[in-house]
MIKE-193096 format. One record per residue (C-alpha): residue number from 1; residue in one letter; x, y negated, z negated. Coordinates in Angstrom, 3 decimals, padded with zeros to 6 digits. Each point is the difference from the previous one (the first is absolute). Layout:
residues N
@i NUM, aa A, xx X, yy Y, zz Z
...
This chain:
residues 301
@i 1, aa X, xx -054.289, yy 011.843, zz 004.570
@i 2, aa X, xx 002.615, yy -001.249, zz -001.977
@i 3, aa X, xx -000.372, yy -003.469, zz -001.478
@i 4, aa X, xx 002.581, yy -002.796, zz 000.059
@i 5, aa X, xx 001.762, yy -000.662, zz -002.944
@i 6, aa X, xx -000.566, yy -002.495, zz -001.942
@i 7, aa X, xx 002.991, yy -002.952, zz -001.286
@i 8, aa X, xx 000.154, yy 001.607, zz -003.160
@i 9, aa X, xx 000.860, yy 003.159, zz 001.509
@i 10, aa X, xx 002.085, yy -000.957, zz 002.706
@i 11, aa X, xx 001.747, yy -001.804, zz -002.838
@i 12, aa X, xx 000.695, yy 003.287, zz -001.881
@i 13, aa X, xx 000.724, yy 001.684, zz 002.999
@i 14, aa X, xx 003.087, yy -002.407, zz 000.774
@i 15, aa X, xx 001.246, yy -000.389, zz -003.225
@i 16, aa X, xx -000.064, yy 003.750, zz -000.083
@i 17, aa X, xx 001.859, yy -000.146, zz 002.823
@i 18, aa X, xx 002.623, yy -002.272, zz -001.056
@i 19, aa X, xx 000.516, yy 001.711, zz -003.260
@i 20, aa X, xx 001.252, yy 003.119, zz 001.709
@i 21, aa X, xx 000.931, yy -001.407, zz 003.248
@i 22, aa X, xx 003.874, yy 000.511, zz -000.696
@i 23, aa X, xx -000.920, yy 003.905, zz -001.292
@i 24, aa X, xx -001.967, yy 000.572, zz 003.695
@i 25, aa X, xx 003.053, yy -001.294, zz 002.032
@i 26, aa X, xx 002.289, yy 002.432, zz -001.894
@i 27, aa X, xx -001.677, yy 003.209, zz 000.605
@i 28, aa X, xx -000.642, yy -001.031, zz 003.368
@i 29, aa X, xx 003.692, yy -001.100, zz 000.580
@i 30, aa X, xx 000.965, yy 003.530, zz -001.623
@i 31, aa X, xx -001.962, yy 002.081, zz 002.013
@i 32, aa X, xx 001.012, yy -001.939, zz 003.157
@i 33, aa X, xx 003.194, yy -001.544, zz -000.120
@i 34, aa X, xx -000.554, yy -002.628, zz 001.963
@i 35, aa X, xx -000.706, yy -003.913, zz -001.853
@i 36, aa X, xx -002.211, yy -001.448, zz 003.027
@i 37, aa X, xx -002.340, yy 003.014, zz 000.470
@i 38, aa X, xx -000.399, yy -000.044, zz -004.156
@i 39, aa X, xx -001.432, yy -003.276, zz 000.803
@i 40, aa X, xx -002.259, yy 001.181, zz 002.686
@i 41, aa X, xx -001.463, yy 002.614, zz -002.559
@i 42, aa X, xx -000.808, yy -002.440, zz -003.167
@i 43, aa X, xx -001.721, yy -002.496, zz 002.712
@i 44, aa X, xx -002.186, yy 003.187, zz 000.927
@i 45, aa X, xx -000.461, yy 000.903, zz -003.128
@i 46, aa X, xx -001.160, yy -003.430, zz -000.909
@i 47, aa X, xx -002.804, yy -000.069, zz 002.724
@i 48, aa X, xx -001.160, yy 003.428, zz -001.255
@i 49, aa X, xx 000.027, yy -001.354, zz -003.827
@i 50, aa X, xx -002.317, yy -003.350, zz 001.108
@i 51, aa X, xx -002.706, yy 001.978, zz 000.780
@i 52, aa X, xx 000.365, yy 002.667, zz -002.946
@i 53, aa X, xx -002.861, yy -000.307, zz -002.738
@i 54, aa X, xx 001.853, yy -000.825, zz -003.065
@i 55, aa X, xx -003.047, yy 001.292, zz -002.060
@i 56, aa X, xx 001.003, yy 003.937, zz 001.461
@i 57, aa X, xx 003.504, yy -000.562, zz -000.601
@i 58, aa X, xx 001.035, yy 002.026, zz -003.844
@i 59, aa X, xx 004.021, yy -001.039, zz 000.809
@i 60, aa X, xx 000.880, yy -002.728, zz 002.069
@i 61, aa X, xx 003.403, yy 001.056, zz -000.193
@i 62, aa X, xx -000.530, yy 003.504, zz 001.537
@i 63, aa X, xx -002.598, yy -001.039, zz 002.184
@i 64, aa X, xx 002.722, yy -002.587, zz 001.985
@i 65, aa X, xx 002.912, yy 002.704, zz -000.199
@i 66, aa X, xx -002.533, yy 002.478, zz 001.899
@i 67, aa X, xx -000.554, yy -002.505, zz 002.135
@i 68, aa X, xx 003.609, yy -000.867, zz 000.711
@i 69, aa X, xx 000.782, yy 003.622, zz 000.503
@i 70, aa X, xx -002.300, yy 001.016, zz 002.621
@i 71, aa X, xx 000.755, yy -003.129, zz 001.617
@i 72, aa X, xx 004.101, yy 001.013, zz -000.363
@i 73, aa X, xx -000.703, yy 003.460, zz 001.020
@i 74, aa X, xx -001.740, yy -001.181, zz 003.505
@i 75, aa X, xx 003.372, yy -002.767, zz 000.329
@i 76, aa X, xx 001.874, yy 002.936, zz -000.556
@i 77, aa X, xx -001.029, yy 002.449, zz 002.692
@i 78, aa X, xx 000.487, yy -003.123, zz 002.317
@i 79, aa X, xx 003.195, yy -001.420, zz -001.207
@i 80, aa X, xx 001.100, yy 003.708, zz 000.841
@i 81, aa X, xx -000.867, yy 000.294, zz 002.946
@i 82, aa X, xx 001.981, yy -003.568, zz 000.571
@i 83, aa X, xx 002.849, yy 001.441, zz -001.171
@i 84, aa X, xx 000.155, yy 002.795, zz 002.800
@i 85, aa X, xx 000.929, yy -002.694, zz 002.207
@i 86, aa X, xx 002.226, yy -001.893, zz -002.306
@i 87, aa X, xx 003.677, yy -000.541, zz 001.360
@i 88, aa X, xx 002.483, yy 000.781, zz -002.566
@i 89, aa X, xx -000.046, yy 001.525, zz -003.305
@i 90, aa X, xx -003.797, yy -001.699, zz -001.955
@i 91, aa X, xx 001.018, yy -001.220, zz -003.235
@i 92, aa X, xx -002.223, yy -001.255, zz -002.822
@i 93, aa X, xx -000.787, yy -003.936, zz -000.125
@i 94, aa X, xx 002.166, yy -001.286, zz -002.454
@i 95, aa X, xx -001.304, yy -002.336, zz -002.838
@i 96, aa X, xx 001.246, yy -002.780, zz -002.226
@i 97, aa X, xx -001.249, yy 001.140, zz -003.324
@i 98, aa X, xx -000.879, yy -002.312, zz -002.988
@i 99, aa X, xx 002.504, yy 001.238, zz -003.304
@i 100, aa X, xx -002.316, yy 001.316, zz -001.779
@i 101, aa X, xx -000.714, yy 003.041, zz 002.780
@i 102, aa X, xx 004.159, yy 001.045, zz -001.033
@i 103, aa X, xx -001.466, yy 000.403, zz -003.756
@i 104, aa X, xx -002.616, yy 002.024, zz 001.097
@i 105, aa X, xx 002.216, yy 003.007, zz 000.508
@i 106, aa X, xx -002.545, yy 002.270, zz 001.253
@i 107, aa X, xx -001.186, yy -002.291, zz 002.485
@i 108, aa X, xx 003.388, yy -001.077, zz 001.165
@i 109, aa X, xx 001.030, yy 003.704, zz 000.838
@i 110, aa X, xx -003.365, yy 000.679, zz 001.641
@i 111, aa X, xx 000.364, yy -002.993, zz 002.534
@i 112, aa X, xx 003.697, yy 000.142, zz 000.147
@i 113, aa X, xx 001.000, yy 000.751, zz 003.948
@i 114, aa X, xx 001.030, yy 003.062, zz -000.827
@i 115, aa X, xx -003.259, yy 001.406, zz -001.552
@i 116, aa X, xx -001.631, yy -001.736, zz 002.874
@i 117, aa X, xx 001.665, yy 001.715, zz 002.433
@i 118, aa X, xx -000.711, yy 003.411, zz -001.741
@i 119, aa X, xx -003.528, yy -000.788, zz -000.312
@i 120, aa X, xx -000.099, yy -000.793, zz 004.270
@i 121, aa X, xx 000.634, yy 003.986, zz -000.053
@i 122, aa X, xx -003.123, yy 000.945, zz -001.819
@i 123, aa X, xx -003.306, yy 000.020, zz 002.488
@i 124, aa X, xx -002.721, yy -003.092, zz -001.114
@i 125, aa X, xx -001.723, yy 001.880, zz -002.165
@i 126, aa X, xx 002.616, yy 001.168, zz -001.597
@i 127, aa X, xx 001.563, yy -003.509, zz -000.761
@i 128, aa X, xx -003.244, yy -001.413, zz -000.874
@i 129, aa X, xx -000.754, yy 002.992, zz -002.716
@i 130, aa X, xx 003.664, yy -000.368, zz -000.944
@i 131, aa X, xx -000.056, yy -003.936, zz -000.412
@i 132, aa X, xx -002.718, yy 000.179, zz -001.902
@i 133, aa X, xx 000.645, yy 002.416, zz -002.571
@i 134, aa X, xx 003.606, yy -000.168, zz -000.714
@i 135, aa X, xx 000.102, yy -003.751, zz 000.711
@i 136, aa X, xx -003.054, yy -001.713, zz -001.523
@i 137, aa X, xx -001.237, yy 003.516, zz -002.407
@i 138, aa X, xx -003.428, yy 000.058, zz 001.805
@i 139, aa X, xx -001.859, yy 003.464, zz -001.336
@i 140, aa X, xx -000.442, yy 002.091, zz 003.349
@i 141, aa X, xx -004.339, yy -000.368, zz -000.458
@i 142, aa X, xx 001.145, yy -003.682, zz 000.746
@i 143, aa X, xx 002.205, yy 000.943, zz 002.960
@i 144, aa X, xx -002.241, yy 002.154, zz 001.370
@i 145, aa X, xx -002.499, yy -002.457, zz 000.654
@i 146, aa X, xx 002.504, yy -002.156, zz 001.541
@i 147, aa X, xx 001.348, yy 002.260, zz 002.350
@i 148, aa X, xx -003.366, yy 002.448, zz 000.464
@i 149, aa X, xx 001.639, yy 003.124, zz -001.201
@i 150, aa X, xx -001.298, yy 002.312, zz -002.997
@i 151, aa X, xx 001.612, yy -000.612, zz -003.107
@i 152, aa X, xx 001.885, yy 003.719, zz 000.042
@i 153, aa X, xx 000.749, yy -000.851, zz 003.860
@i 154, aa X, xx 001.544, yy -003.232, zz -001.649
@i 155, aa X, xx 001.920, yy 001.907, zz -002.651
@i 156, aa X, xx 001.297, yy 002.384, zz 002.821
@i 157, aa X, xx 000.909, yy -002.707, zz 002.486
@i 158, aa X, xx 001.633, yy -001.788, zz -003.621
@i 159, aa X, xx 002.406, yy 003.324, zz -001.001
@i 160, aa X, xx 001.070, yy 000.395, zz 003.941
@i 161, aa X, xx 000.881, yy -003.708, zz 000.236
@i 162, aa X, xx 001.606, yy -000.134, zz -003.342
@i 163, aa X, xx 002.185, yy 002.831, zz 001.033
@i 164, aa X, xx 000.907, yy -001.731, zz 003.515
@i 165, aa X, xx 000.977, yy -003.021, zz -001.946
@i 166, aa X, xx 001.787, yy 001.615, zz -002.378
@i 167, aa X, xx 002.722, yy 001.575, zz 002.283
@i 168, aa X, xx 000.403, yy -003.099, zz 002.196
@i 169, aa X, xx 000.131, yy -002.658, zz -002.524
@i 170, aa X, xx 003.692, yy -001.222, zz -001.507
@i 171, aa X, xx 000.769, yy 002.297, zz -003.167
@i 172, aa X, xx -000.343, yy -002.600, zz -002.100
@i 173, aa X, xx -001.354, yy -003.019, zz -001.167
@i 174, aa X, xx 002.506, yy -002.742, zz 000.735
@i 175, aa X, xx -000.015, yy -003.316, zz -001.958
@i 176, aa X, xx 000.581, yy -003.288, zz 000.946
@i 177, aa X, xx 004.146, yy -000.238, zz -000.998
@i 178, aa X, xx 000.803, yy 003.145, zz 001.748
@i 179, aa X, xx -001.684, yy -001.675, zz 002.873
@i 180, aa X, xx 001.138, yy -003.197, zz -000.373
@i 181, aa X, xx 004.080, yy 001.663, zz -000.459
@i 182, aa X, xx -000.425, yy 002.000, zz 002.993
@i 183, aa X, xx -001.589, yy -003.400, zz 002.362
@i 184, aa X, xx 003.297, yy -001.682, zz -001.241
@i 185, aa X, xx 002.524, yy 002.580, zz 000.937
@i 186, aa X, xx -001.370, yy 000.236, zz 003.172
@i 187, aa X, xx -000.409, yy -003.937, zz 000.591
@i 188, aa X, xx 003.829, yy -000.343, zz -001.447
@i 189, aa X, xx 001.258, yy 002.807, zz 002.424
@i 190, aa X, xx -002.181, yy -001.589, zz 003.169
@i 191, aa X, xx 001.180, yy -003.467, zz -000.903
@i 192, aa X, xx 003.880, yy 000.380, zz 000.127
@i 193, aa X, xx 000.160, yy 002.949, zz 002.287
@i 194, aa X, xx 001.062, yy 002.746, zz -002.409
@i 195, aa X, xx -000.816, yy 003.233, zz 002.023
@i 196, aa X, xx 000.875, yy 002.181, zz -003.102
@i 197, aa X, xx -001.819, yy -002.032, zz -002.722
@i 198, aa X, xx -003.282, yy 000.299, zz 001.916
@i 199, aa X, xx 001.153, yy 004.118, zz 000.518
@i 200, aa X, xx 000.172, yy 000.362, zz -003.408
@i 201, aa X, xx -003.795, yy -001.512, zz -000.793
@i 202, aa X, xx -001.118, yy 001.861, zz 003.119
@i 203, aa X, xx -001.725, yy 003.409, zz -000.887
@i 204, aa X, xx 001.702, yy 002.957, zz 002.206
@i 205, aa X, xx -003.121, yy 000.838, zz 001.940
@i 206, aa X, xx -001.371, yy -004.075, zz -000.071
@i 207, aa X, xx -002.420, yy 000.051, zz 002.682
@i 208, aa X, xx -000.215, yy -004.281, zz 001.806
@i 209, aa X, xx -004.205, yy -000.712, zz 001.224
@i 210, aa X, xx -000.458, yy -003.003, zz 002.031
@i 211, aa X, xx -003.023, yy -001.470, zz 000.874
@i 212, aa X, xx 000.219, yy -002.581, zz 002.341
@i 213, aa X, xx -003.483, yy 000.580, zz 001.919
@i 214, aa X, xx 001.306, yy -000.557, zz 003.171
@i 215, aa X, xx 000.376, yy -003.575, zz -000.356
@i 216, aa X, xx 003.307, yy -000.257, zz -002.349
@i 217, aa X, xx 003.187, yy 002.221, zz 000.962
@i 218, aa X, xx 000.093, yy 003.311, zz -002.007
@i 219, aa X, xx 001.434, yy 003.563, zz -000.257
@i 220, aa X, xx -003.057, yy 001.274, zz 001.721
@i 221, aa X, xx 000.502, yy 003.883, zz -001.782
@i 222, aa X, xx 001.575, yy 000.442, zz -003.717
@i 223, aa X, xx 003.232, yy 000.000, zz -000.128
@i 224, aa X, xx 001.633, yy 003.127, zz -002.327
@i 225, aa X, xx 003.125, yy 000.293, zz -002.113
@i 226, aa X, xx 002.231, yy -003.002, zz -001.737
@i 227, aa X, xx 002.839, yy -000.145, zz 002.061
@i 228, aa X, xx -002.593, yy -000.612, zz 003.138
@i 229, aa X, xx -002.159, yy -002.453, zz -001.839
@i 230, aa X, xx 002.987, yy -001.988, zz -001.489
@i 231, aa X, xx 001.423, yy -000.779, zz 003.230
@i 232, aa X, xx -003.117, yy -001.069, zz 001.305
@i 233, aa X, xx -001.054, yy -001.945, zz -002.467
@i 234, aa X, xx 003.698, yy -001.856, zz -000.030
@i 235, aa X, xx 000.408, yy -000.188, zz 003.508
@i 236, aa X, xx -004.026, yy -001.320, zz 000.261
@i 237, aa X, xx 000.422, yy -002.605, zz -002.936
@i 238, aa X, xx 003.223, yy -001.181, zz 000.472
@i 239, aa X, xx -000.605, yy -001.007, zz 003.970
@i 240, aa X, xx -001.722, yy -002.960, zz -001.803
@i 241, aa X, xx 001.762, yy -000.532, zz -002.639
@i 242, aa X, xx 000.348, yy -003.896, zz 000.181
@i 243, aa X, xx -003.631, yy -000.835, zz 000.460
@i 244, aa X, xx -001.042, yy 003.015, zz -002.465
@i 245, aa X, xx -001.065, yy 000.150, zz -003.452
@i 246, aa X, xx -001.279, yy 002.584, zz -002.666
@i 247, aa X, xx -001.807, yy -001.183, zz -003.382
@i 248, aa X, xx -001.684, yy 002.269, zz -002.542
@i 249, aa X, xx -003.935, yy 000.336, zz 000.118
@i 250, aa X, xx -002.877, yy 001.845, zz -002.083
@i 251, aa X, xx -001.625, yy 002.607, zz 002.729
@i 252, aa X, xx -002.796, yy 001.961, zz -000.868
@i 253, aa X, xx 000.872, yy -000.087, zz -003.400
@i 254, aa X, xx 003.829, yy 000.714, zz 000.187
@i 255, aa X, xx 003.565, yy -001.745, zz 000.795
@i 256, aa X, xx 000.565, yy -000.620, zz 003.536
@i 257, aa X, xx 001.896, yy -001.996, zz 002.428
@i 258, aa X, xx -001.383, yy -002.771, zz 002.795
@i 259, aa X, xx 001.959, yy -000.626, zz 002.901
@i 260, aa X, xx 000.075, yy -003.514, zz 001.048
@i 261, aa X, xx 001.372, yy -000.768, zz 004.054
@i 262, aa X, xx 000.456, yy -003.754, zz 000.624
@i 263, aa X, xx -001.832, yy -000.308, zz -003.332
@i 264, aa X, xx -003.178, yy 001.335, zz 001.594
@i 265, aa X, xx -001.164, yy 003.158, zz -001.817
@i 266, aa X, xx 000.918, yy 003.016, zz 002.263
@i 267, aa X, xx 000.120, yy 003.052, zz -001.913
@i 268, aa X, xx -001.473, yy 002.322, zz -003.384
@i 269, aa X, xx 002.020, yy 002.393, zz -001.148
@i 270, aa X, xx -000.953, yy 002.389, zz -002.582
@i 271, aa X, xx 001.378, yy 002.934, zz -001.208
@i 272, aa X, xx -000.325, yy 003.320, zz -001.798
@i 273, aa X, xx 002.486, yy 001.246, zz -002.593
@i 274, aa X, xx 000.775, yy 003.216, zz -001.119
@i 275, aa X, xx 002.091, yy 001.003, zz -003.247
@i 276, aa X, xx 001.662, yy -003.476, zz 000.588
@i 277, aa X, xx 000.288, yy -000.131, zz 003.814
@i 278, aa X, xx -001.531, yy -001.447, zz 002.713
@i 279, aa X, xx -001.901, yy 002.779, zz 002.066
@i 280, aa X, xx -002.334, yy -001.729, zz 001.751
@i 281, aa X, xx 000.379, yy -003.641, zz 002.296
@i 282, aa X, xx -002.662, yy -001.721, zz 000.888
@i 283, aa X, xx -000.165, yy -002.931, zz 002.138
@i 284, aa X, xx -002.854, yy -001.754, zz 000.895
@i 285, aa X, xx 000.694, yy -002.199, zz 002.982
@i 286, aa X, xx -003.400, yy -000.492, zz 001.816
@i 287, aa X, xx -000.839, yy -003.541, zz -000.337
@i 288, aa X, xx -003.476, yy 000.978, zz -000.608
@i 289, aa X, xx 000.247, yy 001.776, zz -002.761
@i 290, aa X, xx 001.955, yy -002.893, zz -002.058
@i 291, aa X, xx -002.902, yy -002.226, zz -000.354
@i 292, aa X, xx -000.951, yy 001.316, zz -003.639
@i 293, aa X, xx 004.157, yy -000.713, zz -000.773
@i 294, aa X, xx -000.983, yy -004.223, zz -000.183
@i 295, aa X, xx -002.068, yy 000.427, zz -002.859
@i 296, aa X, xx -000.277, yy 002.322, zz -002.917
@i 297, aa X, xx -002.891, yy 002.938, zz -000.090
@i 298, aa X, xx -001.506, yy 000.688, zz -003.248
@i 299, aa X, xx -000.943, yy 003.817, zz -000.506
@i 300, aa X, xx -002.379, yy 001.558, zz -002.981
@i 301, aa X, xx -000.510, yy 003.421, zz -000.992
């Protein structure tokens, strides 16, 4: 029988907590895209921590991150079967990020909404081993505990994801001007109208994902090609025009733009460049995933 701990422990065990409490949201928000349900998982993980003996605990740090992935990994086989019966296109939850995540160019990319999306096409245990060792440099006897595999299963499961990622993800690494330069061609091209300006900063296979959740009006499958998306994205913007706005925001670590109807905030959009262009649109309209836009998230590797 396990005894309770005592104040000095329980003290450790929260300032343990606390210490890495930023660390655990960002592996759980990167291996399930989704703010509220990284929430869920670090209050689990918190209730399984309280009762851990501190004394049988070598790394505090590893033991929490184990924690928080098994925790993720069960979210994850939920949140997936959620998404069968999503309406629309599912996009990732889209975070205000604190500056210094945009210096951190490594973990900017790997949160970016582009990764994000790549990483919803590996299975959970992929993502998880995949997270954890390209994103936070875990050694796979570390991961293996974490997501019950054998370390050469984890190596195996590590090549085949790496592999996935690596012919999904944009060619590059993008930095924050090339973003910031595309967002304001596109904002200066949606403001005044100019069909051709926003053409020109449109990739020629740009594929538009909305995610309105049912609740918020959205293209409901992804929309392909620049002369397609342009129109819709003039024709949709410009209905509105007098009681619309668009101002710059930092989104998961990179430029992007917040939409602003009747000064209420009504829309996230993020997007992926390639070589210079825009090939990816993605706007976030579901009202409940625009909670975490009100205040800035702070993410640790």
């Amino acid at each position: 029988m396990t005894s309770e701990p005592s104040g000095r422990e329980r003290d450790g065990a929260t300032e343990a907590f606390v210490a890495h409490r930023n660390l655990l949201f960002t592996v759980a928000y990167e291996m399930l895209g989704s703010a509220a349900d990284a929430e869920d998982v670090l209050q689990e993980t918190w209730l399984r921590w309280a009762g851990v003996d501190l004394a049988e605990v070598r790394d505090r740090r590893a033991y929490l991150v184990r924690i928080t992935t098994r925790q993720a990994l069960n979210r994850l086989r939920t949140l997936g079967r959620r998404k069968e019966s999503y309406v629309g296109s599912w996009l990732p939850e889209p975070l205000l990020t604190t500056p210094d995540v945009a210096e951190d160019v490594e973990l900017a990319d790997s949160v970016s909404m582009a990764m994000m999306l790549v990483l919803e096409t590996l299975t959970p245990t992929e993502r998880a081993v995949f997270v954890l060792r390209e994103v936070f440099d875990l050694g796979y006897d570390e991961i293996a505990e974490a997501v019950e595999k054998s370390p050469v299963a984890v190596r195996q499961i590590a090549h085949r994801a790496r592999a996935h990622v690596a012919a999904r993800r944009p060619r590059g690494v993008v930095s924050a001007a090339e973003s910031r330069q595309a967002l304001d061609a596109f904002r200066r091209a949606v403001e005044t109208g100019d069909l051709q300006g926003l053409l020109d900063i449109l990739s020629p296979d740009v594929v538009l994902l909305g995610d309105g959740g049912g609740v918020k009006q959205a293209v409901l499958r992804p929309v392909t090609g620049r002369d397609k998306v342009a129109r819709l994205v003039l024709g949709g913007l410009l209905k509105h025009a007098a009681s619309l706005s668009l101002g710059p925001a930092q989104v998961n670590g990179y430029p992007a733009l917040v939409v602003h109807l009747d000064g209420a905030l009504d829309t996230v959009v993020a997007v992926r460049l390639d070589e210079g262009r825009i090939t990816g649109l993605y706007a976030v309209r579901n009202p409940e995933k625009l909670s975490h836009m009100r205040r800035e998230t702070a993410l640790r590797r």
